[in-house]
C-alpha positions as CSV (number, residue, x, y, z in Angstrom):
1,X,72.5,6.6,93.6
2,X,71.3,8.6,90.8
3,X,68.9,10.4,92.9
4,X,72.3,11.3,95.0
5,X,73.5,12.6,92.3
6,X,71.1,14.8,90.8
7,X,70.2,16.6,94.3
8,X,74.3,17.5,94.3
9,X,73.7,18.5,91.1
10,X,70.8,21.0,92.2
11,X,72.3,22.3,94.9
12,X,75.9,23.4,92.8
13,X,73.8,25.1,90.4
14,X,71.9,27.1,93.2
15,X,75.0,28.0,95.1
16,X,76.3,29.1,91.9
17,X,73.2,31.3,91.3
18,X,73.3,32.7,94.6
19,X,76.9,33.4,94.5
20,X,76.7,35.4,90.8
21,X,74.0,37.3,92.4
22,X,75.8,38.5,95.3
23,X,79.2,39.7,93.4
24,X,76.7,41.6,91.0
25,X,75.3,43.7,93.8
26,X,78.8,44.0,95.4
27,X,80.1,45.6,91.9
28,X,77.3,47.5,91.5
29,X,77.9,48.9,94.5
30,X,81.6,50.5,93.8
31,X,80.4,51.4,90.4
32,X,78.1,53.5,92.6
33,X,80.6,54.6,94.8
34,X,83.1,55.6,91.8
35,X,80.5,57.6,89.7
36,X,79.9,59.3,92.7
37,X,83.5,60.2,93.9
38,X,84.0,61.4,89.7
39,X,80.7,63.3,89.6
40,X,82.0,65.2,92.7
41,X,85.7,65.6,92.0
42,X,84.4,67.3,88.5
43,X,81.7,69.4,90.5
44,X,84.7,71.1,92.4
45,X,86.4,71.6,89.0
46,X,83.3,73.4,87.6
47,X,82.9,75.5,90.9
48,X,86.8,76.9,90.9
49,X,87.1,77.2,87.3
50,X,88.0,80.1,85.9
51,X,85.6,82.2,84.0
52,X,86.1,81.5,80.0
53,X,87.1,78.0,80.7
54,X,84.6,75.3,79.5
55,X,84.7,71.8,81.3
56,X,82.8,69.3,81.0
57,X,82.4,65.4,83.0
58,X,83.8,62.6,81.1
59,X,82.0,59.8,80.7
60,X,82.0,57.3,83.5
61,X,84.8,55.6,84.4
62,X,83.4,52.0,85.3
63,X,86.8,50.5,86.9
64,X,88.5,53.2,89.2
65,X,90.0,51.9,92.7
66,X,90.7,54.0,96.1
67,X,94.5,53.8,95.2
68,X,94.8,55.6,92.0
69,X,91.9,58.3,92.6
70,X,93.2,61.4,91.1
71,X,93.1,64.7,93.1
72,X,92.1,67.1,91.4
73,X,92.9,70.9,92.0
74,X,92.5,73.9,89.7
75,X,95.3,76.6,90.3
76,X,94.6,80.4,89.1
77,X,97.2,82.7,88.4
78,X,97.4,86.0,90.3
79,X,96.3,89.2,87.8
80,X,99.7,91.4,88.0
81,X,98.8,95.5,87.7
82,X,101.9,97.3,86.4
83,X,102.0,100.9,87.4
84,X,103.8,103.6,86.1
85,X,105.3,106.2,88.1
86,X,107.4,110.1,87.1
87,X,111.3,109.0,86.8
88,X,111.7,111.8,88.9
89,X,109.7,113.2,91.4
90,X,108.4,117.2,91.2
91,X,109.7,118.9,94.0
92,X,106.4,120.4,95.7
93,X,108.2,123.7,95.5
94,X,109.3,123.7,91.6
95,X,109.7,127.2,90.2
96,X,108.9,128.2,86.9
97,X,111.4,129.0,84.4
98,X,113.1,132.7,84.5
99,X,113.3,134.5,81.0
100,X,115.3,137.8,80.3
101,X,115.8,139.0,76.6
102,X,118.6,140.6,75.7
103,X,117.3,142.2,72.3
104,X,118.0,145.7,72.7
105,X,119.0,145.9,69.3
106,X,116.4,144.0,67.9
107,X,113.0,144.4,69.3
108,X,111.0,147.5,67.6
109,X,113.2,147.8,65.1
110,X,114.1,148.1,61.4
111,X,116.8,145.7,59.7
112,X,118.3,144.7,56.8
113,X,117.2,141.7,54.8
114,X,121.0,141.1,53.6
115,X,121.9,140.9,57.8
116,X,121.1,137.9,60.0
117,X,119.3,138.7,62.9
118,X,120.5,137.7,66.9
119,X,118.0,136.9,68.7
120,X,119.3,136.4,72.5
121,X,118.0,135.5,75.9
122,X,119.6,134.6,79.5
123,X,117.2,131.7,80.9
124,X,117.8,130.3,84.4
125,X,115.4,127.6,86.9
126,X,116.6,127.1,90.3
127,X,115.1,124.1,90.7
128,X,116.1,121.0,87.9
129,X,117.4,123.4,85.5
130,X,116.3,124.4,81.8
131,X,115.6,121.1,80.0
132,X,115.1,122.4,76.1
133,X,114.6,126.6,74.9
134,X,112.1,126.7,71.7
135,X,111.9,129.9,69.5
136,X,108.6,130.8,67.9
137,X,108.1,133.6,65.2
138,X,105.1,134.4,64.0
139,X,103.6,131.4,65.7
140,X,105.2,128.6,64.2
141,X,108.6,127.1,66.4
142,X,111.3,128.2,64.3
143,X,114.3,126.8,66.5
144,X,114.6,124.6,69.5
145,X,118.1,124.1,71.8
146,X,118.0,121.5,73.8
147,X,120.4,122.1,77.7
148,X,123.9,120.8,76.3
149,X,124.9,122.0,80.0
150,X,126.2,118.4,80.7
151,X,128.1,118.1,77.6
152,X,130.4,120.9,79.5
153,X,132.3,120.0,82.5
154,X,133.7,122.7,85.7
155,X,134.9,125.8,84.7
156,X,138.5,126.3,85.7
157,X,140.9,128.8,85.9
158,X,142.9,129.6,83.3
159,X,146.7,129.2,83.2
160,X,149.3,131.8,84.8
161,X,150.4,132.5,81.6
162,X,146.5,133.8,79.3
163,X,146.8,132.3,75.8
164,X,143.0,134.1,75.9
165,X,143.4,136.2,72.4
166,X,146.1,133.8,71.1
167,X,142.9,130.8,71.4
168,X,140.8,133.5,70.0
169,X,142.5,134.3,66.7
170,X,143.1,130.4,66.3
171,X,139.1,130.3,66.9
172,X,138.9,132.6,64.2
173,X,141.1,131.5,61.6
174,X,140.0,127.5,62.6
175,X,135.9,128.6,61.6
176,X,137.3,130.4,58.6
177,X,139.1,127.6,57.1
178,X,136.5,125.0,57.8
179,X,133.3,127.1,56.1
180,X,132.6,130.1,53.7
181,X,132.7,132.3,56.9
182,X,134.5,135.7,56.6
183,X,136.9,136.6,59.0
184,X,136.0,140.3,59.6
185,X,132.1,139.1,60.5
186,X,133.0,136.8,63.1
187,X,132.3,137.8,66.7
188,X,132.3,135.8,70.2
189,X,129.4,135.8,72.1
190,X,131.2,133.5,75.1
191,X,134.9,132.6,75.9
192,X,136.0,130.9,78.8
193,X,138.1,128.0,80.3
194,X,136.8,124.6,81.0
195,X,137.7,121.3,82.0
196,X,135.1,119.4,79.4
197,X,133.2,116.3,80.1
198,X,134.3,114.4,76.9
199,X,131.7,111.5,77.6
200,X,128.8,113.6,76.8
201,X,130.4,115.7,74.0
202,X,131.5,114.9,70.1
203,X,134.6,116.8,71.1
204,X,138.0,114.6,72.5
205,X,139.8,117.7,73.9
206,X,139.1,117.6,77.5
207,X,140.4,120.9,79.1
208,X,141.0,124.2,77.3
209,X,139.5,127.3,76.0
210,X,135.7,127.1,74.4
211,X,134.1,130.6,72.3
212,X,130.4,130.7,71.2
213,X,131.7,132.2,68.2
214,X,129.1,134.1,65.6
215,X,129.2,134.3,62.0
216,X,126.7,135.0,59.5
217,X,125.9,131.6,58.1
218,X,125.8,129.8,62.1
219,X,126.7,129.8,65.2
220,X,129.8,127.8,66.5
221,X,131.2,125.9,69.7
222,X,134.9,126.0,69.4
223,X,137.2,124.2,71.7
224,X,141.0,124.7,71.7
225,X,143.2,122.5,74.0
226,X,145.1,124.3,77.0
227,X,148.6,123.6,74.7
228,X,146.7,125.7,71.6
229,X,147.7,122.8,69.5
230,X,144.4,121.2,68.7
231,X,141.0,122.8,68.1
232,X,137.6,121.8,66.9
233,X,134.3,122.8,66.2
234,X,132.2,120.7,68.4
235,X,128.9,122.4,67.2
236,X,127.7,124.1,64.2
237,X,124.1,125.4,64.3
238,X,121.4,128.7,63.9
239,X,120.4,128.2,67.9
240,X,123.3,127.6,70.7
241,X,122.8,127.4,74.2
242,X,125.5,127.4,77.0
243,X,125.1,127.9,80.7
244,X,122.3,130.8,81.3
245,X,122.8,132.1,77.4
246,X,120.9,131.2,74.7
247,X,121.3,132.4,71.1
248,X,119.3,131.9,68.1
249,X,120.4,133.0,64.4
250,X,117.6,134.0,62.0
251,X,118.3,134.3,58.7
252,X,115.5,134.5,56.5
253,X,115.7,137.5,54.1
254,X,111.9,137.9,53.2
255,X,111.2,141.7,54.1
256,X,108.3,141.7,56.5
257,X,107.4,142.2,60.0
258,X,108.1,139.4,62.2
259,X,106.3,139.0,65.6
260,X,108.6,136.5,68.1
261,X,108.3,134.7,71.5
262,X,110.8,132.2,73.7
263,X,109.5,129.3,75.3
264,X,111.7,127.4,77.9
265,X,110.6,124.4,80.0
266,X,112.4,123.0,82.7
267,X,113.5,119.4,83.2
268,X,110.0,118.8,85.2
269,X,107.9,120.2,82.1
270,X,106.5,123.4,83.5
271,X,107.2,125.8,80.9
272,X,107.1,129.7,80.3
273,X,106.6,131.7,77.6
274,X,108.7,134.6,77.5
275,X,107.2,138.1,75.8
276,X,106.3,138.3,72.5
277,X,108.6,141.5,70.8
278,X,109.0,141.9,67.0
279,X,111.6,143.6,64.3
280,X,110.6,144.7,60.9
281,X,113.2,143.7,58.0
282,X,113.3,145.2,54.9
């Protein structure tokens, strides 16, 4: 009986060594199969990265089953290339600007120091129009006008009944009262009647009479309503520019011989430069 026994005995513990034996090599086998599957998913990582980024394999997962494998995938986004591009496009046929001076009574001659000194030009471009006017003397820009054009709105005609020298006077008086102006030097270098874009203008009066009026100390933009009941001086400068006429007012009284040139460029940015004339003061 005891002899029964201890052959049972023997033949539980060899079972049980044969059985601890075989689950071993079965886990050693999906341990196998895991590092494997990690080693590779981590391999297509490295292969898709991209360049600058560092990865590296973690250490080995030993428990990992088929159900919760992770797929792995490595998104890149696309480089985006921003272009800039002209606002607007040059016409193929784009003219140059057109300069005429108007300085009979300046250019070659001699003035007095205590006068200021008009210095006029009619500037026109076909195509775009005149973007900005620049006055140089003796090299250096002295004055620039930029195109107020569309601070202006249609001309119109004027009324049956002409309040023309009526507006004019009140024009007058107006610049007089506002500054140190004297009546007897003021001129006009332009008077019409407009219906005026107030959106693009300092000026509320929207329709009415408008002189480029010329004193000694600036140049003026006065607007009086059609009714002659409300006027204003909507610009006050030493360069004015309206349509095709451009104006500048120099005033320096150093006696000398000054050499002078008009640049104009149209909205496009070709450019001419007008010819160079000169006056002497003394």
């Amino acid at each position: 009986m005891k002899i029964k026994i201890l052959i049972v005995a023997i033949l539980c513990v060899g079972f049980y060594f044969v059985y601890r034996g075989i689950s071993n090599q079965i886990q050693s086998s999906k341990n196998s199969v895991t590092q494997k599957d990690t080693e590779n998913a981590f391999q297509v990582l490295n292969e898709n990265k991209p360049s600058g980024v560092k990865t590296e394999t973690p250490p080995l997962i030993s428990r990992i089953t088929e159900a919760i494998k992770p797929t792995i995938k490595v998104v890149t986004s696309p480089v985006v290339i921003v272009t800039t591009s002209p606002s607007t496009k040059i016409p193929s046929n784009n003219d140059l600007p057109g300069i005429t001076m108007t300085t009979s009574s300046v250019n070659n001659k001699t003035l007095s120091k205590s006068n200021p000194v008009y210095i006029t030009a009619t500037i026109k471009d076909q195509i775009g129009g005149i973007a900005y006017v620049d006055l140089y003397v003796n090299g250096k820009k002295k004055f620039s006008i930029e195109n107020k054009t569309n601070r202006y709105g249609t001309e119109i005609p004027r009324p049956n009944k002409d309040k023309s020298p009526q507006a004019l006077e009140i024009a007058k008086n107006y610049i007089v009262e506002k500054s140190d102006e004297v009546l007897a030097d003021l001129s006009y270098d332009y008077g019409s009647f407009y219906k005026f874009n107030t959106q693009n203008s300092e000026c509320t009066i929207g329709e009415g009479y408008i002189y480029i009026m010329v004193g000694k100390k600036y140049l003026y933009d006065v607007r009086i309503f059609t009714d002659l009941e409300d006027v204003d001086i909507c610009d006050r400068s030493h360069a004015v520019g309206f349509e095709n006429n451009y104006m500048f007012l120099f005033d320096d009284d150093s006696a000398g011989t000054y050499k002078y040139y008009i640049k104009a460029y149209d909205v496009y940015g070709a450019e001419r430069k007008g010819p160079e004339e000169k006056f002497i003061l003394q």
